[in-house]
One Martini backbone bead per residue (centre of mass of N, CA, C, O) as a GRO file, in nm:
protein
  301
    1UNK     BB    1  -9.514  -1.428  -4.659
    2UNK     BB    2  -9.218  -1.316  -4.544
    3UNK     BB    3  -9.126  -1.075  -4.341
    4UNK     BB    4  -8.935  -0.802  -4.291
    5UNK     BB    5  -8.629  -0.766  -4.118
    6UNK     BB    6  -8.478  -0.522  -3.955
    7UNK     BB    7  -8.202  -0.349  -3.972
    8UNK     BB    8  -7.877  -0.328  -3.792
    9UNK     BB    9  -7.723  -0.012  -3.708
   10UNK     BB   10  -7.409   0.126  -3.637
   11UNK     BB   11  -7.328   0.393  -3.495
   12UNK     BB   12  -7.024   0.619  -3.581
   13UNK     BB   13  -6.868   0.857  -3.438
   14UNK     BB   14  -6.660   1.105  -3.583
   15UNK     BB   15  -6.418   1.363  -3.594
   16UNK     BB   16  -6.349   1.603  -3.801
   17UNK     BB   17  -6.075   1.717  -3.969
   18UNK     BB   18  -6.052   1.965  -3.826
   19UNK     BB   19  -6.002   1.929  -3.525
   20UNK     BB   20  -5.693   1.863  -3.629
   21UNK     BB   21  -5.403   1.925  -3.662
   22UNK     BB   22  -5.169   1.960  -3.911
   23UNK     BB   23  -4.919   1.784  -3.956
   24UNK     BB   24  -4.612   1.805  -3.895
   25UNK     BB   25  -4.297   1.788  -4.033
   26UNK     BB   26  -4.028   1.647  -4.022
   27UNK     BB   27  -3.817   1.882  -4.117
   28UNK     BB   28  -3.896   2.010  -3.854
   29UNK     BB   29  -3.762   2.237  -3.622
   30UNK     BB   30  -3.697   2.255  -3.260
   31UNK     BB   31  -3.757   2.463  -3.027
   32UNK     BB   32  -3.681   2.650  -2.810
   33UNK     BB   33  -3.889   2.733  -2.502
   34UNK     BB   34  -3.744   2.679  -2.231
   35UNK     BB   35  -3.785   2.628  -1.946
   36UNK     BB   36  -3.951   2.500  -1.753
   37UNK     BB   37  -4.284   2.465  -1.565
   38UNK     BB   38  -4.448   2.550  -1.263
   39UNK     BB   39  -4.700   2.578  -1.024
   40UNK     BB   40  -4.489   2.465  -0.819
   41UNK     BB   41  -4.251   2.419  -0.646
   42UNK     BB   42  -4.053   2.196  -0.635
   43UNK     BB   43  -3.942   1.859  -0.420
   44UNK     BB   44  -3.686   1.784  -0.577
   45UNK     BB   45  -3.393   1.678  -0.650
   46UNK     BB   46  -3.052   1.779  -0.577
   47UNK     BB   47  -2.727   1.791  -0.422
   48UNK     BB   48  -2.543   2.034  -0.341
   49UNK     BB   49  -2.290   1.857  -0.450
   50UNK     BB   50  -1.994   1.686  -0.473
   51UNK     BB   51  -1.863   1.425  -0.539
   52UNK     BB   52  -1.914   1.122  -0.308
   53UNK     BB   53  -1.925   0.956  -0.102
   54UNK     BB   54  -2.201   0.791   0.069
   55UNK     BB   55  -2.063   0.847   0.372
   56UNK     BB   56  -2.036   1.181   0.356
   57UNK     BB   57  -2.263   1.299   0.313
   58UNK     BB   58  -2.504   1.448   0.489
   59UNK     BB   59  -2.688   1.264   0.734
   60UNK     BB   60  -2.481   1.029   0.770
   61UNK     BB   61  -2.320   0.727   0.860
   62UNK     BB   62  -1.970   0.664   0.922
   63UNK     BB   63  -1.787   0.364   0.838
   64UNK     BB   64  -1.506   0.296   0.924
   65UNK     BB   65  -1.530   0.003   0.745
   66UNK     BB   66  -1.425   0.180   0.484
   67UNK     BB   67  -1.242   0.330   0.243
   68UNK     BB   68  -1.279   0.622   0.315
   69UNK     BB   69  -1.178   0.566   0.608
   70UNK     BB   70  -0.876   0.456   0.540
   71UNK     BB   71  -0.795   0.716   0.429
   72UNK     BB   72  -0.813   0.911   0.674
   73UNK     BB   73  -0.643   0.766   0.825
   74UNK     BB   74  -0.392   0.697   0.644
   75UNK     BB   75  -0.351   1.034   0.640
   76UNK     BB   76  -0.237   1.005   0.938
   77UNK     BB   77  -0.060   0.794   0.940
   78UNK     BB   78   0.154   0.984   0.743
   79UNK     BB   79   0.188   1.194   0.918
   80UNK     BB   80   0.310   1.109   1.168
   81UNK     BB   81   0.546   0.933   1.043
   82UNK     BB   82   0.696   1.203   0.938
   83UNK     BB   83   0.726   1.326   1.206
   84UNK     BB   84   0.911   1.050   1.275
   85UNK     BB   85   1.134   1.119   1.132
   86UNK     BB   86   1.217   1.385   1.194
   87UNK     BB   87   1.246   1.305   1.504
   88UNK     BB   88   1.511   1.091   1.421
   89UNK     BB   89   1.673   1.314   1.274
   90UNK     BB   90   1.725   1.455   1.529
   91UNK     BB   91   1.828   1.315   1.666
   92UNK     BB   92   2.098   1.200   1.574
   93UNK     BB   93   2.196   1.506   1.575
   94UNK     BB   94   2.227   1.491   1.875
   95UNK     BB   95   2.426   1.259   1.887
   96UNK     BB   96   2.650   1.342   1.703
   97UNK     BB   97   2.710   1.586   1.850
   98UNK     BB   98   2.793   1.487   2.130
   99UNK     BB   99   3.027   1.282   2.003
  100UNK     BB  100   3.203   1.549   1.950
  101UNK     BB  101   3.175   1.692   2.239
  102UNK     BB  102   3.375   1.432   2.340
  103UNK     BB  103   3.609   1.461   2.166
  104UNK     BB  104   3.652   1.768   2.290
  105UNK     BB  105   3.732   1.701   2.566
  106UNK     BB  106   3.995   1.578   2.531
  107UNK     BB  107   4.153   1.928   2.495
  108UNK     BB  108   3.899   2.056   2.691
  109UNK     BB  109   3.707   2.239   2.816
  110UNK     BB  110   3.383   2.327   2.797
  111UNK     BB  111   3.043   2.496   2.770
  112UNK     BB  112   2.750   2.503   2.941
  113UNK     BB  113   2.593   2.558   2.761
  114UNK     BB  114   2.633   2.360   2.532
  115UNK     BB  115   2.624   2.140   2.674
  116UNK     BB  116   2.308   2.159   2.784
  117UNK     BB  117   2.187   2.174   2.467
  118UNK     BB  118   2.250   1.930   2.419
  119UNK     BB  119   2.094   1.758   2.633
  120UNK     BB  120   1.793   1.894   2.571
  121UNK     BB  121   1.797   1.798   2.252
  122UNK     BB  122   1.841   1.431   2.352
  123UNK     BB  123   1.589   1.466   2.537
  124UNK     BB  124   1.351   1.570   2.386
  125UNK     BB  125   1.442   1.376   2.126
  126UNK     BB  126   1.327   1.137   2.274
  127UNK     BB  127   1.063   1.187   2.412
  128UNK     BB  128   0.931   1.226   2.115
  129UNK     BB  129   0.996   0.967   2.004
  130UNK     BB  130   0.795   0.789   2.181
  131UNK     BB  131   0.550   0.875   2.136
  132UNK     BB  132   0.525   0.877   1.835
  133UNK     BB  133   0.567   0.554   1.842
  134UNK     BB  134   0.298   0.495   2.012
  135UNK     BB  135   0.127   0.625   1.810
  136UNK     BB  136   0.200   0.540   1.517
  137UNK     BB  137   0.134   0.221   1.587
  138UNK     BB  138  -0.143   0.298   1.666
  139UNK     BB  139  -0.240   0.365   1.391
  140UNK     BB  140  -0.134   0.110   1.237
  141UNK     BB  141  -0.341  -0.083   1.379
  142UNK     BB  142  -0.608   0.029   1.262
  143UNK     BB  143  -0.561   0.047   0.977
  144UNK     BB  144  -0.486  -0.261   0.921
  145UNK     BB  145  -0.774  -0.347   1.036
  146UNK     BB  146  -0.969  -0.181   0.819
  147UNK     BB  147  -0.798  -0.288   0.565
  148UNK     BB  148  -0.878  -0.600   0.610
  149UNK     BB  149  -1.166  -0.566   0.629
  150UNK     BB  150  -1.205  -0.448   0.333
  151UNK     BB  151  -1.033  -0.632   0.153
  152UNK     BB  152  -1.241  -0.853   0.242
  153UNK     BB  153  -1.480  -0.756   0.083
  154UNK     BB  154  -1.390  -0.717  -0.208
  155UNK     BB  155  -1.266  -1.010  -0.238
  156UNK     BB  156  -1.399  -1.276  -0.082
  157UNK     BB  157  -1.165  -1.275   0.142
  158UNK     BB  158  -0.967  -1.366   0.469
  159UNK     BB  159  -0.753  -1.361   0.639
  160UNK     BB  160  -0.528  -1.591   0.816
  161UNK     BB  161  -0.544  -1.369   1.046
  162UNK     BB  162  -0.633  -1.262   1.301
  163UNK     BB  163  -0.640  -0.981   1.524
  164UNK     BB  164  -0.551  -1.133   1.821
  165UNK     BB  165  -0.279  -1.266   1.719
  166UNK     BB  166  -0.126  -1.010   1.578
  167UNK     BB  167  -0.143  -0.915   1.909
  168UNK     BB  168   0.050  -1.110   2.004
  169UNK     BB  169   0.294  -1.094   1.811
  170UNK     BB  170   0.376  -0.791   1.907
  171UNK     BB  171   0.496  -0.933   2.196
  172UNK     BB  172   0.696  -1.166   2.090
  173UNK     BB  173   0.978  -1.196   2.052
  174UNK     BB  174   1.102  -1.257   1.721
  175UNK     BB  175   0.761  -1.243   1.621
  176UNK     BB  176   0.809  -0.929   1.566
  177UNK     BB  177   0.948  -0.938   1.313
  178UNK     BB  178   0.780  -1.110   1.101
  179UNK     BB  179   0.478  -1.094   1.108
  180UNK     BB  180   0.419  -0.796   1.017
  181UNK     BB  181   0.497  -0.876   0.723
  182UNK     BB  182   0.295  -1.106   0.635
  183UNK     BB  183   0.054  -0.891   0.737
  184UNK     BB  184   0.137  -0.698   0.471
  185UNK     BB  185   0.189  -0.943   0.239
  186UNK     BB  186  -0.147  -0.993   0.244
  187UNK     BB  187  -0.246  -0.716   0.182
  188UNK     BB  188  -0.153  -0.657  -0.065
  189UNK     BB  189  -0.265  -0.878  -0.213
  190UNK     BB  190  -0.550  -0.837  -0.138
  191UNK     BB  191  -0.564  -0.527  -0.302
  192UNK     BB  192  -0.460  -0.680  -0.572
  193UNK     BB  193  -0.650  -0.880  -0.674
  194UNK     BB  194  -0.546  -1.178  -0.590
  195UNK     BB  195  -0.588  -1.499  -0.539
  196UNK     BB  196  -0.612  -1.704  -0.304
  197UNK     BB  197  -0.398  -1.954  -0.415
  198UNK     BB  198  -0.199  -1.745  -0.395
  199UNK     BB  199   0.162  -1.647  -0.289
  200UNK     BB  200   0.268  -1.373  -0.109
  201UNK     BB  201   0.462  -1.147  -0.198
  202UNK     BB  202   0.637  -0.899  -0.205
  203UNK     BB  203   0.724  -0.612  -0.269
  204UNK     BB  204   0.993  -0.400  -0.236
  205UNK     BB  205   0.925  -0.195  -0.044
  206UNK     BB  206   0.806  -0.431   0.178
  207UNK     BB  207   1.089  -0.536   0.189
  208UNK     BB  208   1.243  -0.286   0.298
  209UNK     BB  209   1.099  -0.253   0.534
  210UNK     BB  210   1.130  -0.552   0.659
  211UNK     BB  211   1.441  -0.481   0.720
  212UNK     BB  212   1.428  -0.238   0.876
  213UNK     BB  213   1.214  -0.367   1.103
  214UNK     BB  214   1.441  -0.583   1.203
  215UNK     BB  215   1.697  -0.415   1.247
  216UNK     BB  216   1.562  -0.233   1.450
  217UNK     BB  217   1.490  -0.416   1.680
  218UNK     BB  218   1.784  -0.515   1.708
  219UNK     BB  219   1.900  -0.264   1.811
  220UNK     BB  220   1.765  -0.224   2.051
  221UNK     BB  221   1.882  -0.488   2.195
  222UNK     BB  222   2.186  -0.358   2.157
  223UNK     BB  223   2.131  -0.090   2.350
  224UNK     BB  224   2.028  -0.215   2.605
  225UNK     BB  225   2.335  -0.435   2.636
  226UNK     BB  226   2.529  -0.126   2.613
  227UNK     BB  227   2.388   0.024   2.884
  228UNK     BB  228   2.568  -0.216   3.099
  229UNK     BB  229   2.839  -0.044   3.032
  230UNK     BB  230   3.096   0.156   3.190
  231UNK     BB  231   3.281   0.268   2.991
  232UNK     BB  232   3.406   0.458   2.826
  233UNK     BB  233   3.371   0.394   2.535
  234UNK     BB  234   3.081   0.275   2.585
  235UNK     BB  235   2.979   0.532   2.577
  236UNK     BB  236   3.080   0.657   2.319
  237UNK     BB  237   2.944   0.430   2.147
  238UNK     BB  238   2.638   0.463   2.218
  239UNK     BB  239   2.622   0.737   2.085
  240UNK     BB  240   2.639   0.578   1.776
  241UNK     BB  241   2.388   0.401   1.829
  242UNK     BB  242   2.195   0.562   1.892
  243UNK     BB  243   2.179   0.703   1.579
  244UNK     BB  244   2.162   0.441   1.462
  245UNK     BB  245   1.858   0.429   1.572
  246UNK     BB  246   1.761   0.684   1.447
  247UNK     BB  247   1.801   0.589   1.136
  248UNK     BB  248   1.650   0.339   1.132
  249UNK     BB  249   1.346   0.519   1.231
  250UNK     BB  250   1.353   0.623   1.022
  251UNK     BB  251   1.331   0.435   0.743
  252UNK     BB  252   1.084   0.298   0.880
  253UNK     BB  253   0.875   0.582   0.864
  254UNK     BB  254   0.890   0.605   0.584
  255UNK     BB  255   0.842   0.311   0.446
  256UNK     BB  256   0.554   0.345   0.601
  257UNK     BB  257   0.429   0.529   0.458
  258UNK     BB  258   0.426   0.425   0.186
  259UNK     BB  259   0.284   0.163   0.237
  260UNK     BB  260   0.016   0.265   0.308
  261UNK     BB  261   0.000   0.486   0.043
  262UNK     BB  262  -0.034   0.212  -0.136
  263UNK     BB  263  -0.287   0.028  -0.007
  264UNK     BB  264  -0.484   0.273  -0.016
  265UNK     BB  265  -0.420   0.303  -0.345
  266UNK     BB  266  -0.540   0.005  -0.372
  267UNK     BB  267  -0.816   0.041  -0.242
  268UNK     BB  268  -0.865   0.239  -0.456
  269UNK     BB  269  -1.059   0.382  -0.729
  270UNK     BB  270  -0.949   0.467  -1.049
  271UNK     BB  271  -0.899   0.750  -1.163
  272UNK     BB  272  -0.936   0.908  -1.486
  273UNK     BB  273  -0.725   1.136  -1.437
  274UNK     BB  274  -0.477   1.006  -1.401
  275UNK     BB  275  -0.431   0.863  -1.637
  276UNK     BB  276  -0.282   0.764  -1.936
  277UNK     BB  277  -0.266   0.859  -2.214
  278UNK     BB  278  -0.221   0.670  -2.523
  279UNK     BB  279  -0.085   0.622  -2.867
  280UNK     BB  280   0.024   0.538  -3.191
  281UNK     BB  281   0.277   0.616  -3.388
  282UNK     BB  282   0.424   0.321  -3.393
  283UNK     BB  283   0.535   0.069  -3.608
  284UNK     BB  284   0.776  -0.235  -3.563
  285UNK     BB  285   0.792  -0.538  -3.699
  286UNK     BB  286   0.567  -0.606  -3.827
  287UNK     BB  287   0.349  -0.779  -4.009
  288UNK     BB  288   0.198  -0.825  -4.280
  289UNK     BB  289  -0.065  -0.799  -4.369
  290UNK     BB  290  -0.302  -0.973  -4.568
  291UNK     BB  291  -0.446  -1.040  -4.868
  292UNK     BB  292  -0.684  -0.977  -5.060
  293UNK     BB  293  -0.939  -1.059  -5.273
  294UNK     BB  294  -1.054  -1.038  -5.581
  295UNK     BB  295  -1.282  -0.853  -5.664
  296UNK     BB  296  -1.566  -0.872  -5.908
  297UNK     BB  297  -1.740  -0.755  -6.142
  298UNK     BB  298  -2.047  -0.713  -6.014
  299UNK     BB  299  -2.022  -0.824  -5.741
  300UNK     BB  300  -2.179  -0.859  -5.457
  301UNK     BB  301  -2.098  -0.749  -5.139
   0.00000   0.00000   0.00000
């Protein structure tokens, strides 16, 4: 007879029912108990800012080449732009007074102080005009600058003329007529988004400029060749050329304000808040819907 062998029983303790609170049911609704609470002030959080650009930040470096930049710069360059308009029409009425008081010169005598008022308006706002546009230029090529390598950065193409090339074509006469032109109908192509194997098509406004600007140039050259002329009548011509070139320079100056504003524009990502909610009133002229099956009675849906 074999002995029997002890049981082996393995002991598992639970704690009792009691020990658990009573689950609460699905439908108690909790109750707001207030902000939450630390033993300690936190040491997280958020900069009490709103949105920015995340190199406005305080505490980071801005860089040049960002969309920011391109901003800051292109409102100071449209502001130079405009400012350079006004003394362009500035000039311009200093100009047609001038030979208005010439042409009243042929009937007597003038007075010296009228003289003098249109001569020292003349000047000043000649002065005035030269230093504009050479801000004015020394701005928008900074900008056109950082604004082509921004473009180029987003688009993941970049422009097909470099930086010194561009600069060097400011400088050969007749070069200078043509190519900024396509160095900015570039830049536009690239800032709308559009394929790099499409070619760069030039909105209204940038043809405007264009015409302009070149306009503007030959004008220049014409009062140049035209102050080499020593007779009265065409010192009186002059003086109509002249103004005939500052409202050229104004309207060169105006529509570059606009082309900046535009491709800045465009270069910035669409506010929510500028866009235009819009709704359907109506449809006219719709083809009916299709007629549906008619279903049977008791068919499962």
């Amino acid at each position: 007879m074999q002995p029997l062998q002890p049981m082996r029983v393995d002991w598992v303790a639970t704690p009792p029912p009691s020990a658990y609170p009573p689950p609460r049911g699905r439908s108690q609704r909790l109750t707001y108990g207030g902000p939450p609470t630390y033993p300690v002030p936190p040491r997280w959080g958020f900069p009490l800012l709103a949105w920015r650009w995340p190199t406005a930040v305080p505490g980071t470096v801005e860089q040049s080449d960002s969309v920011d930049g391109v901003r800051r710069l292109g409102r100071t360059a449209q502001n130079s732009l405009w400012l350079l308009a006004a003394v362009a029409v500035w000039g311009a009425f200093s100009e047609i007074w001038r030979y208005v008081l010439v042409s009243m010169s042929r009937f007597g005598a003038l007075s010296a102080g009228v003289v003098s008022a249109s001569d020292a308006m003349v000047v000043s706002s000649s002065a005035i005009t030269i230093t504009g546009c050479f801000l004015s230029l020394l701005l928008g090529l900074v900008w056109v600058r950082r604004a082509r390598n921004v473009a180029a950065t987003l688009v993941g193409y970049g422009p097909s003329r470099p930086d010194r090339d561009v600069l060097i074509s400011l400088v050969i006469p007749g070069v200078n007529l043509v190519v900024p032109g396509s160095v900015l109908a570039e830049l536009e192509h690239a800032v709308a988004r559009r394929p790099a194997d499409e070619r760069p098509v030039p909105s209204r406004l940038l043809r405007w400029w264009w015409g302009l600007w070149a306009a503007s140039g030959l004008m220049v050259v014409v009062v140049v060749l035209w102050s080499f002329r020593s007779s009265t009548q065409a010192l009186a011509d002059g003086v109509l050329l002249h103004a005939f070139a500052d409202l050229l320079l104004a309207g060169v100056a105006v529509t570059s304000a606009l082309v900046v504003r535009r491709i800045t524009t465009l270069l910035l990502p669409v506010d929510a808040a500028s866009v235009r909610l819009m709704r359907v009133v109506e449809v006219k002229d719709a083809p009916e819907p299709p007629l549906r099956s008619v279903r049977a009675s008791g068919s499962p849906r």
